[in-house]
C-alpha positions as CSV (number, residue, x, y, z in Angstrom):
1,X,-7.2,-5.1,4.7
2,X,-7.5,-7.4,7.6
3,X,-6.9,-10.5,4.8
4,X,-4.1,-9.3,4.3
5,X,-2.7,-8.4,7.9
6,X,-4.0,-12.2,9.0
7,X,-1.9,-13.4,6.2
8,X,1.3,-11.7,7.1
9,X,0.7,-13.0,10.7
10,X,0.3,-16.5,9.7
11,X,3.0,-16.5,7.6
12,X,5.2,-15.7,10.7
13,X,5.8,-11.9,9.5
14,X,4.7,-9.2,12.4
15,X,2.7,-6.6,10.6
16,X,2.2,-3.7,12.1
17,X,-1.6,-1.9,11.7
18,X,-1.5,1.7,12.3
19,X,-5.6,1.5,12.6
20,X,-4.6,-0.5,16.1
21,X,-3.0,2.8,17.1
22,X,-4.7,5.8,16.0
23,X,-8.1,6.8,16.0
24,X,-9.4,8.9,12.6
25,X,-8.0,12.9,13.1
26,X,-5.8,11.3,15.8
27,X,-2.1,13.4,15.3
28,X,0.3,10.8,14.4
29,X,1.9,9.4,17.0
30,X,5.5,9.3,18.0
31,X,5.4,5.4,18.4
32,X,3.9,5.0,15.1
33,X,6.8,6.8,13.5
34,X,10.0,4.9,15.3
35,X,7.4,1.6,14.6
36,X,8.4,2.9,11.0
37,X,11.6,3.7,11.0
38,X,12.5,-0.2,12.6
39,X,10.7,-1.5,9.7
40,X,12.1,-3.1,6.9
41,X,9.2,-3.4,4.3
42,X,6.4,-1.0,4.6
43,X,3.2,-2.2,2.7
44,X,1.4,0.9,1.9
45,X,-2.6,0.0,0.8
46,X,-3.9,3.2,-1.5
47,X,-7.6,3.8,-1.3
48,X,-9.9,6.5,-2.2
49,X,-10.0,7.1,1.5
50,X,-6.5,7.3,2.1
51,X,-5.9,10.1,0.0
52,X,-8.5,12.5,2.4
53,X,-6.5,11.7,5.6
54,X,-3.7,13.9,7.0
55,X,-1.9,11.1,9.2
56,X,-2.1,9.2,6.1
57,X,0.5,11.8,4.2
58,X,2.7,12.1,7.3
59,X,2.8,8.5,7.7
60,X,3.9,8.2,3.8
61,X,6.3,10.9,3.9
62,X,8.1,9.1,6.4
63,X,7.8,6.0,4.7
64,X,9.0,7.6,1.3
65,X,11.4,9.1,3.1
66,X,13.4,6.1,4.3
67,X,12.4,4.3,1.1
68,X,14.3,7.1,-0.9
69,X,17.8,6.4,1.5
70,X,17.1,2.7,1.0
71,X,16.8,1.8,4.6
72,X,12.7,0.8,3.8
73,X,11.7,-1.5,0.7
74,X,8.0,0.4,0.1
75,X,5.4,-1.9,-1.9
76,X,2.4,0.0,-2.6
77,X,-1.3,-2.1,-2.8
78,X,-3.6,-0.1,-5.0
79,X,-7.1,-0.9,-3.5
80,X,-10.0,0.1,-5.9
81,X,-7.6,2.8,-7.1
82,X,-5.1,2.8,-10.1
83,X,-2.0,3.7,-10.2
84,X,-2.1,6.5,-12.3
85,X,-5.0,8.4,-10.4
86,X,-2.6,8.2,-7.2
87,X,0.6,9.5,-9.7
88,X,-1.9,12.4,-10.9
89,X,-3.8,12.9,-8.2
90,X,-6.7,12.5,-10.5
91,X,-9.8,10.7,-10.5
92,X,-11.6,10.4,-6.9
93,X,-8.3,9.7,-5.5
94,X,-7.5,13.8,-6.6
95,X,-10.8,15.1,-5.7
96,X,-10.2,13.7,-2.2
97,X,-6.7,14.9,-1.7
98,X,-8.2,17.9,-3.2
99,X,-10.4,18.0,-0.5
100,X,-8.1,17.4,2.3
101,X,-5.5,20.1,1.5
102,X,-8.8,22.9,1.2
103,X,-9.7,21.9,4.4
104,X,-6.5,21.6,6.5
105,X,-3.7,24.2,6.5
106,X,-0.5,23.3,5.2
107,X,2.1,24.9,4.0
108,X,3.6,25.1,0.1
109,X,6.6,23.4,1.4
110,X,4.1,20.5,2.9
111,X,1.5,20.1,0.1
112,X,4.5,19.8,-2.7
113,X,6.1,17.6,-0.8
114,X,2.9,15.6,-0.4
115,X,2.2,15.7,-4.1
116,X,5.9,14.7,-4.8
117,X,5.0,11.2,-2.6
118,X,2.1,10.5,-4.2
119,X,3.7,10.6,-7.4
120,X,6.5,8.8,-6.4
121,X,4.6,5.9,-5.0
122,X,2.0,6.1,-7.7
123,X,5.0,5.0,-9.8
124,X,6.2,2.0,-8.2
125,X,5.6,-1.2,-9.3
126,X,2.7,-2.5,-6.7
C-alpha cells in the first residue's frame, strides 16, 4: 500500500490515505467524506481485511456512489483477493463481511446496499 501511495506522490499526483486520518473503529469522518467527494479518481485497494471494517463500506458507498453519477472514475486494486470473491462475497473475503455484518447492527436497507457495492466493484475491470 505505501508503494503505491509513494508512487502516486512521485509521480506528482496527491493521493489521499484515509489510514493518515482514521484510527481502526474510528467513525468516519466528515473530512474524509468531502476529501472524497473533491476527488476525481478514487483507487480503492480490496483486501481480506477490508471487507471486516465498517468505515471501509461507508467509505465505498460514497465512493460508488459518485462513481455511479460519473462525477468519480473508481479503479479497484484487488490485493490477495480475486475479483470474484469480492462480487460474491465468497471465499475469506465473505466469511469476513460475514463477520462484520453479525457483529455490527445495520439495517436491511444498509447491508443490501453494502452487498450491492461490493458487487458492483467486484465487477469492474481493476
Amino acid at each position: 500500500m505505501s508503494h503505491l501511495y509513494s508512487s502516486l506522490q512521485n509521480a506528482g499526483i496527491y493521493a489521499f490515505r484515509d489510514d493518515d486520518e482514521i484510527q481502526r473503529g474510528d467513525e468516519i469522518s466528515i473530512s474524509l467524506l468531502q476529501a472524497i467527494g473533491r476527488s476525481r479518481i478514487s483507487i480503492v485497494v480490496l483486501s481480506t481485511n477490508y471487507a471486516n471494517s465498517r468505515w471501509c463500506m461507508l467509505e465505498l458507498e460514497k465512493i460508488m456512489e459518485l462513481g455511479r453519477h460519473r462525477s468519480l472514475v473508481v479503479v479497484p486494486v484487488f490485493y490477495e483477493v480475486d475479483p470474484s470473491e469480492v462480487r460474491h462475497q465468497e471465499g475469506q473475503f465473505g466469511i469476513k463481511f460475514k463477520d462484520l455484518i453479525s457483529k455490527i447492527s445495520v439495517d436491511e436497507s444498509t447491508k443490501s446496499n453494502w452487498k450491492r457495492n461490493l458487487i458492483d466493484i467486484g465487477g469492474i475491470a481493476g
